[in-house]
C-alpha positions in Angstrom: 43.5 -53.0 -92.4 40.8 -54.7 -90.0 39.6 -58.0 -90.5 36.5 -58.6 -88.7 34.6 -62.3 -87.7 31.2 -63.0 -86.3 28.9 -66.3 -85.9 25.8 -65.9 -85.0 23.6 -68.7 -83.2 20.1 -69.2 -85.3 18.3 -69.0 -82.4 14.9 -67.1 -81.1 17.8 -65.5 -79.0 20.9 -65.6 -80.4 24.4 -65.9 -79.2 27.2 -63.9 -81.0 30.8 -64.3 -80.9 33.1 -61.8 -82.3 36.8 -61.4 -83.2 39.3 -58.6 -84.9 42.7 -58.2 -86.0 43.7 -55.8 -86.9 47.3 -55.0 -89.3 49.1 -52.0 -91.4 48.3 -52.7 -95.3 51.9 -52.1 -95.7 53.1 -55.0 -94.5 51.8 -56.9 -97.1 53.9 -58.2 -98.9 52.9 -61.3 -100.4 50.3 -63.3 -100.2 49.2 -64.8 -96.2 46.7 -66.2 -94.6 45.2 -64.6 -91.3 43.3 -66.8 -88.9 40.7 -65.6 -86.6 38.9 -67.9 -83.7 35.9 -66.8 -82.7 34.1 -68.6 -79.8 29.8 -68.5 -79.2 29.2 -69.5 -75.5 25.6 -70.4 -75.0 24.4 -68.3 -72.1 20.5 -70.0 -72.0 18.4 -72.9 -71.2 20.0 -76.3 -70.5 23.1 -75.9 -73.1 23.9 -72.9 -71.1 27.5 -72.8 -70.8 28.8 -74.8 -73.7 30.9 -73.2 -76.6 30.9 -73.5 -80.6 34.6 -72.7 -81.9 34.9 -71.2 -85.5 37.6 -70.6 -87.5 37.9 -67.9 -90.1 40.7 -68.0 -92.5 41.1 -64.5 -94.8 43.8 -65.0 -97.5 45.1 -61.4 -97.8 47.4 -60.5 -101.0 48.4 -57.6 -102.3 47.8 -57.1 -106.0 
């Protein structure tokens, strides 16, 4: 299995951040949660440089 996270700045040009994990569905064995962090780093204008943090939490269970 591959879990996948993405933020997106609104912006007339926007930032992105991306993250993955990835995991064998057979190791599932009950149900867990799976974190992902994904950072935007503005890379414009006079923000440039600073960062937005996001967490993504995926509950995966096996049913």
């Amino acid at each position: 299995m591959k879990l996948e996270a993405t933020a997106i700045e609104q912006d007339k040009i926007p930032d992105v951040g991306t993250a993955t994990k990835s995991f064998k569905a057979s190791t599932v064995a009950a149900s867990k949660k799976h974190t992902l962090d994904v950072e935007v780093v503005e890379n414009r204008g006079r923000y440039s440089g600073n960062v937005a943090k996001w967490k993504f939490v995926f509950k995966v269970e096996k049913s």
